[in-house]
Structure formats: structure tokens, C-alpha cells
C-alpha positions as CSV (number, residue, x, y, z in Angstrom):
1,X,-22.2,-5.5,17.6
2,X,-24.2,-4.4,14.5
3,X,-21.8,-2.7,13.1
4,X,-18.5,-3.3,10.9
5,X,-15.3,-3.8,12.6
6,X,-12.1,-3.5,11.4
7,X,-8.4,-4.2,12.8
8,X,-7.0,0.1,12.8
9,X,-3.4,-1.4,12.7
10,X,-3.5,-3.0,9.4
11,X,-6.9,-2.2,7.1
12,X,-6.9,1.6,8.5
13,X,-3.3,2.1,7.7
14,X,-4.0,0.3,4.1
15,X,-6.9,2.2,3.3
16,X,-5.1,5.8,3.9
17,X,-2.2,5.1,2.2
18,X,-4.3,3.8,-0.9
19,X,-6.0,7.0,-1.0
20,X,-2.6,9.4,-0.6
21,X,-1.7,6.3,-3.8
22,X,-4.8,7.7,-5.5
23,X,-4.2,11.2,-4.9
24,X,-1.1,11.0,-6.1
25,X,-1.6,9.6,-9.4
26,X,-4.3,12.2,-10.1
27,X,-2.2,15.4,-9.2
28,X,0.6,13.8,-11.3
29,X,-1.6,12.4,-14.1
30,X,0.6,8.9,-13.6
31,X,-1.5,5.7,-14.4
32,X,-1.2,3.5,-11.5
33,X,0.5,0.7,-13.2
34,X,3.7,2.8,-13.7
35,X,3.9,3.6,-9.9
36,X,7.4,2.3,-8.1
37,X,6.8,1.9,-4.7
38,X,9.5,1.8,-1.5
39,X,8.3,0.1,1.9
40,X,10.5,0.1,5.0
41,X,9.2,-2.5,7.3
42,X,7.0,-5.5,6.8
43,X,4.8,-5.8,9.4
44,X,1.3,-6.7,8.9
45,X,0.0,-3.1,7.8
46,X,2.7,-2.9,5.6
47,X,1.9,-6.2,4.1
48,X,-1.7,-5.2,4.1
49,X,-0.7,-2.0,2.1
50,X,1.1,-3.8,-0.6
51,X,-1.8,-6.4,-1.0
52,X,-4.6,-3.4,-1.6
53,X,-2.0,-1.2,-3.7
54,X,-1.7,-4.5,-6.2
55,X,-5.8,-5.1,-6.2
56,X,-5.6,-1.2,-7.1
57,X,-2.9,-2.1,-10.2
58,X,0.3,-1.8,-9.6
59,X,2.8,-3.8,-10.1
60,X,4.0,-6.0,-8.0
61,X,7.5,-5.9,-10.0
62,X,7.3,-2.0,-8.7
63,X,7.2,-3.0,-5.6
64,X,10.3,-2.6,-3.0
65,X,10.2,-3.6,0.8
66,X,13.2,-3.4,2.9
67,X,13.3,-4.5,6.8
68,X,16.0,-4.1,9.0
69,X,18.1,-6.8,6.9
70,X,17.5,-5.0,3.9
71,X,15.5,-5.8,0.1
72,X,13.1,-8.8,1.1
């Protein structure tokens, strides 16, 4: 194909909730960098989330992810 491709699962999941991230700091007016983040599951588009929201700036010490054992 001639086209891009990309996995839906992990980089389509990533990408929407980086822009609901985005949107979120503007309609609060909160810099990015003083967002706290909660993630239950940590399956590869969760994973893939976290990775993009820290290339965007936040911190990865504001970063929380629980699975079914709890804070990983």
C-alpha cells in the first residue's frame, strides 16, 4: 500500500486521548507539566498513551497506572 498505516489499538487510542489531554489543559488554562494523571490497565494502548502524554510534557512523576494488582 501507498499509504500510512497504523496499529488502531495502540497509536489511535494514544492519539485521542492526547488531544482530549490538550483540550483539557486549554479549557482549564493548566500547563501540561502540572497535569496528574490515573491509568487503569496497562496494556499496550495504555502504555502507548503514557509514552506520547510524556513526549507532550508531563511528568512522568504525575503519572499513576494501576492493573488488576494495583499501583505498578
Amino acid at each position: 500500500m501507498d499509504i500510512p498505516v497504523f496499529h488502531d489499538d495502540q497509536h489511535g487510542t494514544a492519539m485521542v486521548t492526547a488531544a482530549a489531554l490538550l483540550n483539557y489543559c486549554k479549557l482549564t488554562k493548566k500547563k501540561i507539566g502540572e497535569v496528574k494523571l490515573c491509568g487503569m490497565g496497562a496494556g499496550a494502548a495504555a502504555l502507548s498513551c503514557l509514552r506520547l502524554f510524556q513526549d507532550l510534557g508531563v511528568k512522568r512523576e504525575n503519572m499513576r497506572i494501576f492493573d488488576k494488582d494495583g499501583h505498578i
